[in-house]
N, C-alpha and C positions, 0 to 999 in steps of 0.2 A: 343588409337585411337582419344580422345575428344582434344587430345595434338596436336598430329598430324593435324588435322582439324583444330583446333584454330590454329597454327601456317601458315596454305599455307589463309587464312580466312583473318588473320591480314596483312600476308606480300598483299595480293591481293588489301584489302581494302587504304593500303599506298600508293602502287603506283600509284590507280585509283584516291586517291586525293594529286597526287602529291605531297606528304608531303616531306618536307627538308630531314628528315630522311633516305629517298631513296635513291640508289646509283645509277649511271648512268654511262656507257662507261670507261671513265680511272679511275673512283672512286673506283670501282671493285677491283683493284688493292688495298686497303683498307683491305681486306678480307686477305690478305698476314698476316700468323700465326707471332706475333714478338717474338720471344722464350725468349727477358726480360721478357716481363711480363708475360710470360707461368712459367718461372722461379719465378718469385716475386709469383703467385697467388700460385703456390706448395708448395715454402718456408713456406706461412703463410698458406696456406689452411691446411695443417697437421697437425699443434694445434690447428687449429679451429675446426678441425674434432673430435680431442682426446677432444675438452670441448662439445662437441655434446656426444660423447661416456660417458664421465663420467657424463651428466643430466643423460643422459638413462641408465646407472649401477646405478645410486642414485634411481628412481622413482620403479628400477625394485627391487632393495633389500629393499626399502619401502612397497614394494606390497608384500613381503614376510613376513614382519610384520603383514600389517593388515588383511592376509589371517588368522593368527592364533587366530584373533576374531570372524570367523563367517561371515557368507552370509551375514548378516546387515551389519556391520559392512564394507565386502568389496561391496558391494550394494552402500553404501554412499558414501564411500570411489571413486566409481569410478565415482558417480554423479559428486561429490565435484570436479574431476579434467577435468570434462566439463565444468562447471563454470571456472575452474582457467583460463582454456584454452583463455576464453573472458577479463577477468580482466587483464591478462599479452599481449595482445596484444596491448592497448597504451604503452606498454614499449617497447616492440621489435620495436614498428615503429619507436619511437621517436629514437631508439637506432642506427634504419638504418641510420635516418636521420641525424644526429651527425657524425655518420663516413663520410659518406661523404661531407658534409660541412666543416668538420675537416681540411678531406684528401686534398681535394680541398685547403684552404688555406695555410696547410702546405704546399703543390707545389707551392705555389706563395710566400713562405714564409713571410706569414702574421700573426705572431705569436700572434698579440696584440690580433686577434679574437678569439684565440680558449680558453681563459677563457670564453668570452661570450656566445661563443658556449654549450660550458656545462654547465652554468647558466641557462642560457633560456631551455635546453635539459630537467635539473631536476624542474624548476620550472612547465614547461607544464607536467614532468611525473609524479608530486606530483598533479596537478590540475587534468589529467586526469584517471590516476591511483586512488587516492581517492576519485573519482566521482564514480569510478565504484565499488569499494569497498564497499561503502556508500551504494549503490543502492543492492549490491548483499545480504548486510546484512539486509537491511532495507524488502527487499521483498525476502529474502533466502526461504520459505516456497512454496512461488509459484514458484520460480526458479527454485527450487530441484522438485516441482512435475510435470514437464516434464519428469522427469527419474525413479522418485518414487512415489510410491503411497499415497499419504495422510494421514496422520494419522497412518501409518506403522513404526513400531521399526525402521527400514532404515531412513527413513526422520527427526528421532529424534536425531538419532548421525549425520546424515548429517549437520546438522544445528548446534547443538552444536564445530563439528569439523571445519563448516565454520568459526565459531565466533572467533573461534581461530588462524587457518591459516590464513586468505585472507589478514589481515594489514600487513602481512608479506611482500608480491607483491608489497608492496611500498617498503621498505627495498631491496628487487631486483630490484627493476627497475632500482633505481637511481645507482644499482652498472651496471645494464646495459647501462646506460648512461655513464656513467664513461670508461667501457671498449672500448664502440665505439669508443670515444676518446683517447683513449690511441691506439687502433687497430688502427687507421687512419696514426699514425706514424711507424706502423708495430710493435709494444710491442702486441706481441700474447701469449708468453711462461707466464708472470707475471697472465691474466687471467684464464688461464688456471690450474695455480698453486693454484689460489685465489678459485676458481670450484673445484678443487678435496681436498683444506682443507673443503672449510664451508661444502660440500654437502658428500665426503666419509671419512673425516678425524673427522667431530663433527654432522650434522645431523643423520647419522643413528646407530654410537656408542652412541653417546647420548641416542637415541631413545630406543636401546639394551637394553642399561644399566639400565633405569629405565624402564623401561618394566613391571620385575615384581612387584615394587614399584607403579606406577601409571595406568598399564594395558593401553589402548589405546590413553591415555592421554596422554601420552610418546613421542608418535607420533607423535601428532600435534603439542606439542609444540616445538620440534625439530626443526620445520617446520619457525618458528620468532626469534628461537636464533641462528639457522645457515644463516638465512638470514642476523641479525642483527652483527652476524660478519663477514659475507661478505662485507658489505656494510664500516664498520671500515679498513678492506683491503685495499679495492679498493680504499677509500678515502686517506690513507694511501699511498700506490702506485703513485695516482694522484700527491698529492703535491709534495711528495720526493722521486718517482722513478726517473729512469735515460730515459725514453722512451722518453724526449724530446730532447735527447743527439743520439738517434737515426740517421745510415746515411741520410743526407738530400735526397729527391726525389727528380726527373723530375716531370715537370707536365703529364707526361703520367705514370711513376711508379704508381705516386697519384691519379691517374684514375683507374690504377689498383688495388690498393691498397683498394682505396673507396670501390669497386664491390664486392673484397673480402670481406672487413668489412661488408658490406650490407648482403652480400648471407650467414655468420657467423651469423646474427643475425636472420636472417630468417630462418635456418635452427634450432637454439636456440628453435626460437616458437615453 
């Protein structure tokens, strides 16, 4: 219903100030479905959907983990991924952004831009990403006691598990940088591949494996060493995959293209 409302709200408020964006008389015709890019958004939207599936089969057989420590322990545990939720959002945005500036130049085929594109993508997600890192560790105690009570067993593995996780978030972003880029020229199957090793193929057999070795510690650090070979991938993939060898696009493919990449990363968050 709030969807709904916001949506007859917004289109109302456009046309009452006239804004370009509006369409008028033979523009209408605009609205005609073009089944390329219905085609193009399906081709890629379906790997993007399966690395959507496999974060959420990773967090959910993580959560079967730290169910077998104890209400503190998933107390914390669920605080802790309230916080994540704020710390990965300058990635995902940055990540939007990159795809479509990418996409956009690859249709004009401007290839000299899109190193700098993802220059400047990881440089602002290393500055904004470890601002918030910084800040979630530096004040982790008042953070977590929005959701936990102070001075509670909860809030003490909370913090100890932050301390260990959250540098990780840098380690992903920059591979979410990397993949907007590479998704901009439609390479969707390679991140996708790159998501189900670091996240079901070494995060939670890692995590398994020492388990009873290091008990919940296991866990988190899972958490920086599958990040940290993701990020080896991706970079990996970047220089010397073939995703720049890609069929070249229309500038309307690469509008499609872009949307997709965008609503992939958004859907990520």
């Amino acid at each position: 219903l709030a969807q709904a409302i916001s949506l007859v709200v917004l289109i109302s408020y456009l046309y009452a100030k006239k804004n370009p964006l509006c369409l008028h008389g033979a523009e209408l015709k605009l609205l005609k479905i073009d089944w390329s890019i219905v085609s193009t958004l399906i081709g890629k939207g379906v790997p993007m959907a399966l690395q959507m599936m496999v974060i959420s089969l990773s967090m959910l057989l993580m959560i079967t983990l730290v169910n077998r420590f104890g209400i503190h322990t998933a107390a914390a545990y669920g605080a802790a991924l309230q916080l994540w939720n704020y710390i990965q959002m300058p990635s995902y945005a940055i990540g939007m952004a990159v795809s479509s500036m990418a996409a956009q130049n690859i249709g004009a085929q401007k290839w000299d831009r899109i190193s700098s594109i993802t220059r400047m993508g990881i440089i602002y997600q290393l500055m904004l990403t470890g601002t918030m890192v910084l800040i979630v560790d530096v004040f982790c105690r008042s953070a977590l006691s929005i959701w936990l009570m102070p001075g509670s067993v909860a809030m003490d593995i909370g913090v100890h598990l932050n301390y260990i996780v959250t540098w990780s978030f840098v380690f992903f972003g920059i591979s979410m940088v990397m993949f907007g880029v590479v998704r901009a020229n439609g390479a969707v199957v390679a991140p996708l591949i790159v998501l189900a090793i670091s996240l079901l193929g070494i995060r939670f057999p890692l995590a398994l494996g020492f388990l009873d070795r290091l008990h919940a510690d296991a866990i988190w650090w899972s958490f920086p060493i599958s990040s940290f070979v993701a990020i080896l991938m991706a970079i990996g993939y970047y220089k010397w995959g073939k995703w720049r060898t890609f069929r070249m696009m229309s500038p309307q493919a690469a509008a499609a293209q872009a949307a997709a990449a965008a609503a992939a990363s958004a859907e990520v968050g």
